[in-house]
OpenMM code with the backbone's topology and positions (N, CA, C; nanometers):
from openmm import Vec3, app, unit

residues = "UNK UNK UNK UNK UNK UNK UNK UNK UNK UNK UNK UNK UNK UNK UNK UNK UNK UNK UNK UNK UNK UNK UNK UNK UNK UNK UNK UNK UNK UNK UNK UNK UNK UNK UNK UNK UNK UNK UNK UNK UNK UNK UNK UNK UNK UNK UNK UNK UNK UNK UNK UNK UNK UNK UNK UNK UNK UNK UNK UNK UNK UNK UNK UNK UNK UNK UNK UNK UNK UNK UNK UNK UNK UNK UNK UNK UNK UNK UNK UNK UNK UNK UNK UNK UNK UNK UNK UNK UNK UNK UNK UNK UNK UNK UNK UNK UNK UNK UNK UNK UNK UNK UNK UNK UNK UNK UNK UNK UNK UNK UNK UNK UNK UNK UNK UNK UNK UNK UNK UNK UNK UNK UNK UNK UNK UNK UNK UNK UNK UNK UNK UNK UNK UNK UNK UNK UNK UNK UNK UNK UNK UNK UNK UNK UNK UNK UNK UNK UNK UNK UNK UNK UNK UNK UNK UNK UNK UNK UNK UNK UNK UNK UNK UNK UNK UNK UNK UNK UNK UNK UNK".split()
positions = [
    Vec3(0.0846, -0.1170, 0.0000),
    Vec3(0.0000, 0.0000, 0.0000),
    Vec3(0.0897, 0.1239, 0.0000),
    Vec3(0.0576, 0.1946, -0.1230),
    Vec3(0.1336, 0.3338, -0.1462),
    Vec3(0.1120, 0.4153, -0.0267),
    Vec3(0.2015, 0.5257, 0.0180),
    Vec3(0.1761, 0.6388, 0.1071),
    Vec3(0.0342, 0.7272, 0.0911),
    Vec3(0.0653, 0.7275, -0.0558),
    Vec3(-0.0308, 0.8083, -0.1107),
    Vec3(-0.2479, 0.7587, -0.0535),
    Vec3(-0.2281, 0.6046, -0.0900),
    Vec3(-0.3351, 0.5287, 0.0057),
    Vec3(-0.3424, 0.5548, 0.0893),
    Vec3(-0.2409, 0.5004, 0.1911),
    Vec3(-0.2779, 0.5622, 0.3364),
    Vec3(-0.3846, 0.6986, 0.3749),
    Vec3(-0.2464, 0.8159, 0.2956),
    Vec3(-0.3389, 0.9066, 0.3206),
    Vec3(-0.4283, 0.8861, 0.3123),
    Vec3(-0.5328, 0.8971, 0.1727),
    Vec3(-0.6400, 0.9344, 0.1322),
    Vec3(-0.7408, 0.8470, 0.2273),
    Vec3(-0.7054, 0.6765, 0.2256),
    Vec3(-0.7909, 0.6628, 0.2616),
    Vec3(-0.8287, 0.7133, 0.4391),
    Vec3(-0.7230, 0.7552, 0.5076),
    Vec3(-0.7408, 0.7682, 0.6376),
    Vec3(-0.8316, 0.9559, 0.6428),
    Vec3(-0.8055, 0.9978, 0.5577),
    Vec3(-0.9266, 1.0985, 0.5406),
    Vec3(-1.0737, 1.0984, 0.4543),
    Vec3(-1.0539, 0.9633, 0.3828),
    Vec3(-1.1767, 0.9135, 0.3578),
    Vec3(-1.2507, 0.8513, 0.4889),
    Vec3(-1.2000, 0.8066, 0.5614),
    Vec3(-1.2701, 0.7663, 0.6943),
    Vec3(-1.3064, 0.8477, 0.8121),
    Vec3(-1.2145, 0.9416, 0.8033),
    Vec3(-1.2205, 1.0174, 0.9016),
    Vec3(-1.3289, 1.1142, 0.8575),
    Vec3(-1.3644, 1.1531, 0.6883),
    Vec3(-1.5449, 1.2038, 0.6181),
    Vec3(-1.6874, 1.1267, 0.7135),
    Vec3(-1.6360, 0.9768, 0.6720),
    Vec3(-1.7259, 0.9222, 0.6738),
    Vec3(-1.7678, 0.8819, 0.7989),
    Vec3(-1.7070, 0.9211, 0.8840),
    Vec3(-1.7140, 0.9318, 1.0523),
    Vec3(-1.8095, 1.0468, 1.0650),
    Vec3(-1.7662, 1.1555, 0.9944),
    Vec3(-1.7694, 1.2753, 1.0528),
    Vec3(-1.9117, 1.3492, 0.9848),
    Vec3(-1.9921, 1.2568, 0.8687),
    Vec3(-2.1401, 1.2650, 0.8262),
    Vec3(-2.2345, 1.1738, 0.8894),
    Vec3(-2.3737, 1.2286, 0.8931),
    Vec3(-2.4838, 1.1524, 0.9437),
    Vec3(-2.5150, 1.0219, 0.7905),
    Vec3(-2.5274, 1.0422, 0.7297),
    Vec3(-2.5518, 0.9221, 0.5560),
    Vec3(-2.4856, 0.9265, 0.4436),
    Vec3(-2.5091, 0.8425, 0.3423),
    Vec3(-2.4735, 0.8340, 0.2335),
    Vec3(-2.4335, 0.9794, 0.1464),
    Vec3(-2.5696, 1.0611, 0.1518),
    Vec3(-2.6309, 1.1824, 0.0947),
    Vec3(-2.5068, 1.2814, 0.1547),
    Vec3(-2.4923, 1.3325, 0.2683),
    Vec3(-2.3868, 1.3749, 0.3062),
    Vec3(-2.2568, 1.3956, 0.3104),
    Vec3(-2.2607, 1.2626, 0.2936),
    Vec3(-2.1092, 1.2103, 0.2448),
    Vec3(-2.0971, 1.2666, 0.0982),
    Vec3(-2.1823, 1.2097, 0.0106),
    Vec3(-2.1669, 1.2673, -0.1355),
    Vec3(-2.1603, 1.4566, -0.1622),
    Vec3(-2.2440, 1.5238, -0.1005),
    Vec3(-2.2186, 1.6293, -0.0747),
    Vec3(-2.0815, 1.6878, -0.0616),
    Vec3(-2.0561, 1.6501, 0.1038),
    Vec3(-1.8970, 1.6477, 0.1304),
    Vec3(-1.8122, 1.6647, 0.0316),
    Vec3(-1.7758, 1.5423, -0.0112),
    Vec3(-1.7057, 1.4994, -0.1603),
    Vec3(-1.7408, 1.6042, -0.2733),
    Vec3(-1.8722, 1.6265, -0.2873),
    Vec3(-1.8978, 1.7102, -0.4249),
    Vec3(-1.8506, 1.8592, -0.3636),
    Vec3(-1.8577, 1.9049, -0.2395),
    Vec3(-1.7941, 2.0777, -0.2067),
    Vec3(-1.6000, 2.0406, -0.1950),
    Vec3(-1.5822, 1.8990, -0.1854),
    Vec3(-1.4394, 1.9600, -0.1541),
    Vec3(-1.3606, 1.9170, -0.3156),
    Vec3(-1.4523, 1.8787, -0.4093),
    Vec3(-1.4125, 1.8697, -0.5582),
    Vec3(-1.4096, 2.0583, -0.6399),
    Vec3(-1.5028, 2.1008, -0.5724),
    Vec3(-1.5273, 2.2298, -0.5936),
    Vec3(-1.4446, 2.3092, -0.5444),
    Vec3(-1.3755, 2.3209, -0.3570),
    Vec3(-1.2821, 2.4059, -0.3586),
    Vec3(-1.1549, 2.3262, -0.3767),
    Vec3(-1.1357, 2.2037, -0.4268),
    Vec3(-1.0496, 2.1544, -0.4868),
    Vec3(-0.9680, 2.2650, -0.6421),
    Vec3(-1.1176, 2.2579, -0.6639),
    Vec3(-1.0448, 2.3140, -0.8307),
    Vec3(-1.0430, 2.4445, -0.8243),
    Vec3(-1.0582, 2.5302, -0.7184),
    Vec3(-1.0256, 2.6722, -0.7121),
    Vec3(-0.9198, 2.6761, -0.6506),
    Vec3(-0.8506, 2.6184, -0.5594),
    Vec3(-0.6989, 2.6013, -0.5035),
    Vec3(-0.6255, 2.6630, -0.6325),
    Vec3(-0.5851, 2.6587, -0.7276),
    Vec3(-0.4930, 2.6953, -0.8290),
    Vec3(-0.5035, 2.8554, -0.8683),
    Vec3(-0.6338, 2.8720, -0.8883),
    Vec3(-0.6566, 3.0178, -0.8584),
    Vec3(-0.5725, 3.0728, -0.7773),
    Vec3(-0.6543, 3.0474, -0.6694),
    Vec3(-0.6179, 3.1540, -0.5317),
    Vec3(-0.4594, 3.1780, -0.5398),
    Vec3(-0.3849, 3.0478, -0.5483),
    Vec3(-0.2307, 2.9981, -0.5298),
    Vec3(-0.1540, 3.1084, -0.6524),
    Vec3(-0.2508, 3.1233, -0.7787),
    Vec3(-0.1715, 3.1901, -0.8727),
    Vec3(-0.2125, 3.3531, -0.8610),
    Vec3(-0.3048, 3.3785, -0.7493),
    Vec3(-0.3507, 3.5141, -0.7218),
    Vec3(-0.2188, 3.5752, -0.5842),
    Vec3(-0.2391, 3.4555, -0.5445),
    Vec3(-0.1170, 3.4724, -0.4156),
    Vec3(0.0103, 3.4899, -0.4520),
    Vec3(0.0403, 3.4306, -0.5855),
    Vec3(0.1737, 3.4114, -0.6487),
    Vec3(0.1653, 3.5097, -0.7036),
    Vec3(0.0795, 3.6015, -0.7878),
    Vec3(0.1335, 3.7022, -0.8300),
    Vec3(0.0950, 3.8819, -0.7753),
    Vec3(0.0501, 3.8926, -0.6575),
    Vec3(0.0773, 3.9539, -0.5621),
    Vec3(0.2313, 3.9343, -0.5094),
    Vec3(0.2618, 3.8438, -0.4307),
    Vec3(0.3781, 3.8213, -0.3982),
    Vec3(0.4684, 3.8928, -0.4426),
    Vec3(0.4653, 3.8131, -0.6178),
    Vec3(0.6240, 3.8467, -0.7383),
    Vec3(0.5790, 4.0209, -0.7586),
    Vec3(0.4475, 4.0832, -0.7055),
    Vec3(0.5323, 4.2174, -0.7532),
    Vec3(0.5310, 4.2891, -0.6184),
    Vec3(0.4773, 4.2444, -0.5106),
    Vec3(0.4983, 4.3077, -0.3577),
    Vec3(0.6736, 4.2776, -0.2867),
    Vec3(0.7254, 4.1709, -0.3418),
    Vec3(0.8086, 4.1584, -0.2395),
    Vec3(0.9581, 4.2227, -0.3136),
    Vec3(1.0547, 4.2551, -0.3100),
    Vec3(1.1291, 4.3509, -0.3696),
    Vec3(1.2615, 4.2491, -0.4182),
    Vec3(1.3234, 4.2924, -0.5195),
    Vec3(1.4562, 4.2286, -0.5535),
    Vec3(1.4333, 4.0815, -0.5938),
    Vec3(1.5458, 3.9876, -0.5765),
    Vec3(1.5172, 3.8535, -0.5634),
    Vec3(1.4344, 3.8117, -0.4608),
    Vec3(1.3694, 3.8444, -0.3917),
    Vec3(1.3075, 3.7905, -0.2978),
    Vec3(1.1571, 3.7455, -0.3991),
    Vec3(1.1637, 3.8294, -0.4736),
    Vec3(1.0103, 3.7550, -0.5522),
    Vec3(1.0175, 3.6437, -0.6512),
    Vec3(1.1340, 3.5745, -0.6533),
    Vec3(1.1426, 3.4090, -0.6531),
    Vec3(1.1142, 3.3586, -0.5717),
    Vec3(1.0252, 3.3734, -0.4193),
    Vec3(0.9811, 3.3304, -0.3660),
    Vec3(0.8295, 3.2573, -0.3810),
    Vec3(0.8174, 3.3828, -0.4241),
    Vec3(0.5969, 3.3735, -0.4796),
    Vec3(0.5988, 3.2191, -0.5832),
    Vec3(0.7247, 3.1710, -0.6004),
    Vec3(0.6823, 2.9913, -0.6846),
    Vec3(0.6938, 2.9591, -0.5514),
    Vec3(0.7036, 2.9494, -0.3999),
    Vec3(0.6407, 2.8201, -0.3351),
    Vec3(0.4982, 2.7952, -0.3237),
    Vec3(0.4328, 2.9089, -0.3485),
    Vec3(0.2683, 2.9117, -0.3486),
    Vec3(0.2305, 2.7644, -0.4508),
    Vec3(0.3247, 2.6966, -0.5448),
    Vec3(0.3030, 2.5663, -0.6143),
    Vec3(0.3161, 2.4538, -0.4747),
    Vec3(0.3657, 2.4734, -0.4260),
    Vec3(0.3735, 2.3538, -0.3184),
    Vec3(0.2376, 2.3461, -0.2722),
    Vec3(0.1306, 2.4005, -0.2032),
    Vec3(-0.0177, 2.3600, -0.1730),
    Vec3(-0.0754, 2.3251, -0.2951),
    Vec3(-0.0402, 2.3580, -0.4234),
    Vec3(-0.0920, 2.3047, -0.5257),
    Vec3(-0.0780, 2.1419, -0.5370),
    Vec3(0.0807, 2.1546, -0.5985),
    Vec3(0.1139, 2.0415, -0.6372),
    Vec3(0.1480, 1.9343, -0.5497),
    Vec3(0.1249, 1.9570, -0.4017),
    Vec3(0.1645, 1.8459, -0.3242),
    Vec3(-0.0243, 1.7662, -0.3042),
    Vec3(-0.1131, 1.8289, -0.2688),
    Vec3(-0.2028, 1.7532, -0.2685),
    Vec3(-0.2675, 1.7176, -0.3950),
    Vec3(-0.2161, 1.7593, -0.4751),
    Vec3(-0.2401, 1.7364, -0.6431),
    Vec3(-0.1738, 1.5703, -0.6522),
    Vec3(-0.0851, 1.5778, -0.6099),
    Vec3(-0.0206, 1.4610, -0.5964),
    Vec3(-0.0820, 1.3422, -0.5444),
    Vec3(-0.0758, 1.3653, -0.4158),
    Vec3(-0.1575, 1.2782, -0.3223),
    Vec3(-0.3090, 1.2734, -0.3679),
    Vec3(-0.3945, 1.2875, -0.4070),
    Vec3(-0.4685, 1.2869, -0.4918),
    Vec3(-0.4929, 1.1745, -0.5951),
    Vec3(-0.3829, 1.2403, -0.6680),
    Vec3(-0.3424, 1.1922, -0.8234),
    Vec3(-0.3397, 0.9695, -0.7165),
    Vec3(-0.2114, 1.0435, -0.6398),
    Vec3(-0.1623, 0.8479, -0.6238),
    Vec3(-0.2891, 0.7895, -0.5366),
    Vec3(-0.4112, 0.8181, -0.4887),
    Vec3(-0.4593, 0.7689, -0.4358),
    Vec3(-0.5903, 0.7259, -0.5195),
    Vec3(-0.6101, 0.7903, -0.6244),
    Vec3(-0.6848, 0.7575, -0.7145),
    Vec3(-0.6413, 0.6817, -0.8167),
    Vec3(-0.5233, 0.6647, -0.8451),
    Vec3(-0.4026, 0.5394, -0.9221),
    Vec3(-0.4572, 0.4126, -0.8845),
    Vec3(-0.4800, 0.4261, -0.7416),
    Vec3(-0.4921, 0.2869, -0.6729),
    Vec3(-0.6647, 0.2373, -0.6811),
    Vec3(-0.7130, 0.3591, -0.7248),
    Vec3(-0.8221, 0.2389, -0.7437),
    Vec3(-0.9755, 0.2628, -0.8068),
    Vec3(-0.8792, 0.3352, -0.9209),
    Vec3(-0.9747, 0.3758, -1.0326),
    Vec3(-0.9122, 0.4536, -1.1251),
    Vec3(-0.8840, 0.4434, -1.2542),
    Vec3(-0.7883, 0.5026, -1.3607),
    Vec3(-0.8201, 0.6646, -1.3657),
    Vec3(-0.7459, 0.7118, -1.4051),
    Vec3(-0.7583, 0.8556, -1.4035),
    Vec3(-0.7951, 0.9260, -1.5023),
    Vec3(-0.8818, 1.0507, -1.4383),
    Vec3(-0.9576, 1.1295, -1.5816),
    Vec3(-0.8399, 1.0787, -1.7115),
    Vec3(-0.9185, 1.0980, -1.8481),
    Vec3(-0.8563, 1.1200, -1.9501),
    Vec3(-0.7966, 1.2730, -1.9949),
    Vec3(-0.8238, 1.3584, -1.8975),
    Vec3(-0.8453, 1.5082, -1.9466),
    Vec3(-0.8998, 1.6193, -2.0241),
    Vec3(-1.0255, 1.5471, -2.0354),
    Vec3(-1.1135, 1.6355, -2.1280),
    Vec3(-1.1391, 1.7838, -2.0319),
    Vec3(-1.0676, 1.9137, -2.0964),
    Vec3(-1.0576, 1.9929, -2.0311),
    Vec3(-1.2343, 2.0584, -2.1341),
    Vec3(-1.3239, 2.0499, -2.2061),
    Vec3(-1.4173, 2.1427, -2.2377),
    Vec3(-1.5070, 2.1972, -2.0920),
    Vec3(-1.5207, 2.3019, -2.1454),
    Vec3(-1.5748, 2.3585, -1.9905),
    Vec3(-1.5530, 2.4139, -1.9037),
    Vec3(-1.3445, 2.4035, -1.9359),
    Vec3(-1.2692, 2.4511, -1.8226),
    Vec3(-1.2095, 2.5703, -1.8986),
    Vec3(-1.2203, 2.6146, -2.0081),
    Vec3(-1.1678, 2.7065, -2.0373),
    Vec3(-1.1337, 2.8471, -1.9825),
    Vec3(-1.2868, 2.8733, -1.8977),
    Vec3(-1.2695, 3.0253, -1.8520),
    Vec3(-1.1901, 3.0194, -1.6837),
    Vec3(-1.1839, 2.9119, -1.6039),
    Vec3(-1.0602, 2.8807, -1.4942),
    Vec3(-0.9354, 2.8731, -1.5737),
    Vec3(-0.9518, 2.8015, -1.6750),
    Vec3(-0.7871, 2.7868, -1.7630),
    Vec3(-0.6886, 2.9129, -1.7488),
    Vec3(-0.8021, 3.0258, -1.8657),
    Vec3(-0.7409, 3.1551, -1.8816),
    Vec3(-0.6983, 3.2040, -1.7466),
    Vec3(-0.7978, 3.2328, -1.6397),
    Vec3(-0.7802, 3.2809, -1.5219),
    Vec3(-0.6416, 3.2323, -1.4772),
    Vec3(-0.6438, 3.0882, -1.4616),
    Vec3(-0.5012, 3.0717, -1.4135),
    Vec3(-0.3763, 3.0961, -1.4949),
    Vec3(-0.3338, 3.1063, -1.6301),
    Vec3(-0.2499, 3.1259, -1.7160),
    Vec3(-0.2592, 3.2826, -1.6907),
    Vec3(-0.3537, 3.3983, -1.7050),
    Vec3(-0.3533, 3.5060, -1.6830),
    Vec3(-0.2748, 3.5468, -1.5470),
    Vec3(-0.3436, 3.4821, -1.4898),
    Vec3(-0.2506, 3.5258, -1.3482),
    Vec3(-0.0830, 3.4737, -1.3242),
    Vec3(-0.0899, 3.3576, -1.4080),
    Vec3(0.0838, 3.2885, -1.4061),
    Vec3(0.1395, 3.4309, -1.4594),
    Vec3(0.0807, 3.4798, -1.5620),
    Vec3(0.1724, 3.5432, -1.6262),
    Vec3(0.1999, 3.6490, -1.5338),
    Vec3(0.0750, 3.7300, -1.4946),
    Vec3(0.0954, 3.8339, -1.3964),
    Vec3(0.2137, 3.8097, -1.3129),
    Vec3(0.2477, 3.7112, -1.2576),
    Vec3(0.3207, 3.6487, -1.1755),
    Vec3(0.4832, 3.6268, -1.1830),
    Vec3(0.4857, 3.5791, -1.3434),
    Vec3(0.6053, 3.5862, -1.3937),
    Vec3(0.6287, 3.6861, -1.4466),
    Vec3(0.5490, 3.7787, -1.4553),
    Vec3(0.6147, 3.9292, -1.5382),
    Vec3(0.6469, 4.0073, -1.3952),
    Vec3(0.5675, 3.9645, -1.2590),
    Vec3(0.5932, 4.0146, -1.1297),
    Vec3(0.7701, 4.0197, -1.1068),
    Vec3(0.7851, 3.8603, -1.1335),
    Vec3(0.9296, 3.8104, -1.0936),
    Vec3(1.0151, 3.9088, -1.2182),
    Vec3(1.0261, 3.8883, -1.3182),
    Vec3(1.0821, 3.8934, -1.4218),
    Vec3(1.1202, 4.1024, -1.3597),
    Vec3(0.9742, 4.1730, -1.3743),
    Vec3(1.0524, 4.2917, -1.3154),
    Vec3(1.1377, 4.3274, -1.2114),
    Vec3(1.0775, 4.2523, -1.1041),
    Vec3(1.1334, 4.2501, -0.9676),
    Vec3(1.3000, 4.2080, -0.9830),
    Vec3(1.3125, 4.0943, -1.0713),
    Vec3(1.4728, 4.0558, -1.0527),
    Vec3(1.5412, 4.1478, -1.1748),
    Vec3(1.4719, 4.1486, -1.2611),
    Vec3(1.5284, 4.2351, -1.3522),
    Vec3(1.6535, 4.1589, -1.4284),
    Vec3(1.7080, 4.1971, -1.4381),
    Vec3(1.8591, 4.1988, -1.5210),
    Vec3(1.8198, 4.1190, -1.6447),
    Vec3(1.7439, 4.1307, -1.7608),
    Vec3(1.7120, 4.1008, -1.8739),
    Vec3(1.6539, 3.9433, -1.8540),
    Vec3(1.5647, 3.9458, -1.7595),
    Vec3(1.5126, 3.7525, -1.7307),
    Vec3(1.4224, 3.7224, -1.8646),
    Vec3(1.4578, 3.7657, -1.9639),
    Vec3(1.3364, 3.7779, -2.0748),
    Vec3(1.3296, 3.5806, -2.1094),
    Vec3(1.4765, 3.5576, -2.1002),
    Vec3(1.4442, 3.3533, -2.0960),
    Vec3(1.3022, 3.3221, -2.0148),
    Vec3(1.2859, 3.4043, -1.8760),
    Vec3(1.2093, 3.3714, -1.7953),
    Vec3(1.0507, 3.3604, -1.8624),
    Vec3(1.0027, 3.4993, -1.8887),
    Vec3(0.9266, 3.5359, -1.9950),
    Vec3(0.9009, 3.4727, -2.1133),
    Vec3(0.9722, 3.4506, -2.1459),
    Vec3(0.9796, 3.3389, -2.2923),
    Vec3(0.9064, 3.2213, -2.2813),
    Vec3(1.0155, 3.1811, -2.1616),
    Vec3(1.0121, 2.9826, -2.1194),
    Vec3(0.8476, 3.0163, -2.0456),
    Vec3(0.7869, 3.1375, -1.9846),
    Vec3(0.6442, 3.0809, -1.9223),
    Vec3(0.5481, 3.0992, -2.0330),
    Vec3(0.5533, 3.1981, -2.1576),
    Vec3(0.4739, 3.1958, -2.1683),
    Vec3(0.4414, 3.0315, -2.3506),
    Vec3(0.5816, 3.0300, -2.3681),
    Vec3(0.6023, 2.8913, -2.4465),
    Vec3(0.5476, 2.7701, -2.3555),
    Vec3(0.5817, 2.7939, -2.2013),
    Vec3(0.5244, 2.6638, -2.1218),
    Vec3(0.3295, 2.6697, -2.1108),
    Vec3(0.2611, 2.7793, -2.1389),
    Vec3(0.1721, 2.8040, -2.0665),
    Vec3(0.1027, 2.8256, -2.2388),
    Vec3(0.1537, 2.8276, -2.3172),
    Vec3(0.0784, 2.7831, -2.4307),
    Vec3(0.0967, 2.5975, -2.4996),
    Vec3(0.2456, 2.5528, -2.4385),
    Vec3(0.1977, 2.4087, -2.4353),
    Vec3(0.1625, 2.3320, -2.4120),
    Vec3(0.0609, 2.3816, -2.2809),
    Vec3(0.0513, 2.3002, -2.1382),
    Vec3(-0.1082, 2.2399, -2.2392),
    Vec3(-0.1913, 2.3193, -2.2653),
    Vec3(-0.3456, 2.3101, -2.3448),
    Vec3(-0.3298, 2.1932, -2.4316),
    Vec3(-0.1682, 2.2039, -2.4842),
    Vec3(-0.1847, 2.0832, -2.6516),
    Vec3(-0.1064, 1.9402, -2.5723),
    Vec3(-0.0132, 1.9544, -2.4889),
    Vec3(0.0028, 1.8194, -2.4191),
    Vec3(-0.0616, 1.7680, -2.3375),
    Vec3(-0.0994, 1.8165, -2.2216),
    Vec3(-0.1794, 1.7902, -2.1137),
    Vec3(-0.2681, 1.7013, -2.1504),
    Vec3(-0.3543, 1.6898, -2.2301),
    Vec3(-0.4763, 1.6152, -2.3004),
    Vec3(-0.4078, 1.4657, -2.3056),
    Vec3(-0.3075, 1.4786, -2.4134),
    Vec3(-0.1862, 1.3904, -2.4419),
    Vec3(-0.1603, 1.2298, -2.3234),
    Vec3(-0.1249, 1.3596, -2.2397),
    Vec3(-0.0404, 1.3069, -2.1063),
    Vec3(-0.1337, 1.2310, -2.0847),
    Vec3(-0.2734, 1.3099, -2.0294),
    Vec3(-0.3563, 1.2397, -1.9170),
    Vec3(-0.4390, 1.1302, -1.9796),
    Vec3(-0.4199, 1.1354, -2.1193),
    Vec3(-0.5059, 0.9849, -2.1960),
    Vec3(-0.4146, 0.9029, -2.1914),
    Vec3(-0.2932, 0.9064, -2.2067),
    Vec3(-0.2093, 0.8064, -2.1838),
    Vec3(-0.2147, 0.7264, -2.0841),
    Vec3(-0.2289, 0.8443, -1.9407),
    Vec3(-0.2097, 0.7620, -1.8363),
    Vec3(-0.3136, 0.7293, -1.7666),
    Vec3(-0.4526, 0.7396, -1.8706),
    Vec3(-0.5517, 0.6699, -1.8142),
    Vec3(-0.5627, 0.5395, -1.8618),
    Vec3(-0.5433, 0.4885, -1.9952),
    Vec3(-0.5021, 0.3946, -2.0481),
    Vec3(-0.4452, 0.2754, -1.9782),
    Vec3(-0.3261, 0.3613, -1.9033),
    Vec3(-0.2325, 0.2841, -1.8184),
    Vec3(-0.2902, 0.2190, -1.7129),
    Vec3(-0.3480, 0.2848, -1.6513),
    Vec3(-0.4201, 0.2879, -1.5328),
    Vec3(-0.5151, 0.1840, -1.5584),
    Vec3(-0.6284, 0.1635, -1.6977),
    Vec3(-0.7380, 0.0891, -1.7258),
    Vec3(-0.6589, -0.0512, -1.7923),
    Vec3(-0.5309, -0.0513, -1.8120),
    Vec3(-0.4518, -0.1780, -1.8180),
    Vec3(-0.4491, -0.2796, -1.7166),
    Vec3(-0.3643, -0.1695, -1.6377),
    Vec3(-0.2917, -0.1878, -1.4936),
    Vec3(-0.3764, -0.2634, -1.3999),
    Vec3(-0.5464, -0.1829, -1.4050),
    Vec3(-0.5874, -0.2154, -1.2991),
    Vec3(-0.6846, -0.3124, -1.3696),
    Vec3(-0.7173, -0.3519, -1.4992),
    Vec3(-0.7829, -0.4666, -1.5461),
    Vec3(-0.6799, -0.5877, -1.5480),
    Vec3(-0.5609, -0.6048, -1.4982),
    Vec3(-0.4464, -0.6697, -1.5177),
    Vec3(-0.4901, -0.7400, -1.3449),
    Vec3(-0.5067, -0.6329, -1.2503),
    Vec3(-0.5052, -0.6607, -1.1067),
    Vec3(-0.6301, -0.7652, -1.1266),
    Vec3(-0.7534, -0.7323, -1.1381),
    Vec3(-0.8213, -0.7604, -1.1363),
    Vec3(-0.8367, -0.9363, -1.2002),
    Vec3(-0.8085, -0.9289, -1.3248),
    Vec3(-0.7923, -1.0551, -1.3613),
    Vec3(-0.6904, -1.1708, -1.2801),
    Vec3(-0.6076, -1.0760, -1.2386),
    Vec3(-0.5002, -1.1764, -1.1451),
    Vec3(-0.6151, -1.2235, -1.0360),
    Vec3(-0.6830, -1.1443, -0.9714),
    Vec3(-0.7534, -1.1092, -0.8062),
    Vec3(-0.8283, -1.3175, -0.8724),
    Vec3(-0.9533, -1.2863, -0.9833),
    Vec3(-1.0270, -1.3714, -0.9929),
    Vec3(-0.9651, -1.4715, -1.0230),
    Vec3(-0.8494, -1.4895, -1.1019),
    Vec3(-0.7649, -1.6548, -1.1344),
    Vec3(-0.7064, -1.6900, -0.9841),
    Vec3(-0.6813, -1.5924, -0.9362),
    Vec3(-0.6846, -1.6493, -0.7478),
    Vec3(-0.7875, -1.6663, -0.7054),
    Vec3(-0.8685, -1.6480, -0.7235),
    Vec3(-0.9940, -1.6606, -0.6271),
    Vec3(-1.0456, -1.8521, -0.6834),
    Vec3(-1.0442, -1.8455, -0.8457),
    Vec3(-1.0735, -1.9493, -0.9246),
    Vec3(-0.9773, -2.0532, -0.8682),
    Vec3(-0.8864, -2.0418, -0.8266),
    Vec3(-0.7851, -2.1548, -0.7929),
    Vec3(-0.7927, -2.1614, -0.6290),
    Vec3(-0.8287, -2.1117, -0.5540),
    Vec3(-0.8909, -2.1043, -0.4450),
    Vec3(-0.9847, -2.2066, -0.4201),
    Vec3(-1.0706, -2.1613, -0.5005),
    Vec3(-1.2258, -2.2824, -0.4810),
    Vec3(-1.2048, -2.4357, -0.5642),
    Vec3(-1.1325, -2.4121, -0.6859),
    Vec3(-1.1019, -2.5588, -0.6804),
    Vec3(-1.0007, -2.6069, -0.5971),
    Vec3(-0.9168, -2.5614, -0.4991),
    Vec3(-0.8536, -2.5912, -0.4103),
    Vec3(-0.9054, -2.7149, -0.3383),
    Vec3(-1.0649, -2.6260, -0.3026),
    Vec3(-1.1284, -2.6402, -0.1720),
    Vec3(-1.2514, -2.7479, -0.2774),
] * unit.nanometer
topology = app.Topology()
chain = topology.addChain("A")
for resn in residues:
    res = topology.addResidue(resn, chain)
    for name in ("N", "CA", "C"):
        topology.addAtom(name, app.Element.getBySymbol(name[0]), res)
């Protein structure tokens, strides 16, 4: 059992402790999918406040605001590995959060980019080349590795029942 399990499931229990039914529980789950997907916002609103409030190099700081992102993004990601394949990434729908967050990256990196100054135009370049390829791979990525996932875990599965099948003619 991954780390990533542990977690999740020990705050999946600790939900399901903590509602009166089923209905509740689903609720639960459906508000923290919701401020789930505004986390990136806020993080890239925080990040680019930061890169133009804090002075000099110090506004290479405003990228740790990715760590609350990408660490429970993570944990997330591996706990849903374990036991159900992962979106394919059909982003339709998400377009107007998309912009918001790319709008604000940029704010963010043009924050840093003035703040440190000394010609960071690579900086500038590399976000906004990263933040126009993110739309045409991303899709890419995440069908791949749902694929994987609907292998992987139809692979488990078939193992689970040829044990189970050799079990009972055991017995």
């Amino acid at each position: 059992m991954s780390i990533f399990t542990t977690i999740g499931d020990g705050v999946l229990s600790k939900v399901t402790g903590h509602v009166g039914d089923e209905y509740q529980e689903s609720m639960v789950h459906k508000s923290q999918t919701v401020a789930f997907s505004m986390v990136p916002p806020f993080a890239f609103l925080a990040g680019a406040v930061l890169a133009w409030a804090l002075p000099g190099q110090y506004s290479w700081l405003s990228f740790l605001v990715f760590l609350p992102v990408a660490g429970p993004e993570l944990i997330s990601s591996g706990w849903l590995k374990a036991h159900a394949p992962r979106p394919k990434g059909n982003f339709k729908g998400y377009l107007g959060l998309a912009l918001l967050n790319l709008a604000l990256a940029l704010v963010m990196v043009s924050g840093i980019a003035f703040n440190v100054g000394d010609g960071q135009w690579s900086l500038i370049i590399g976000a906004i080349v990263g933040g126009a390829m993110a739309p045409v791979f991303a899709p890419r990525i995440l069908a791949r590795r749902n694929a994987q996932d609907e292998k992987r875990l139809n692979a488990q599965a078939a193992m689970q029942e040829d044990l189970q099948e050799d079990l009972q003619e055991d017995l």
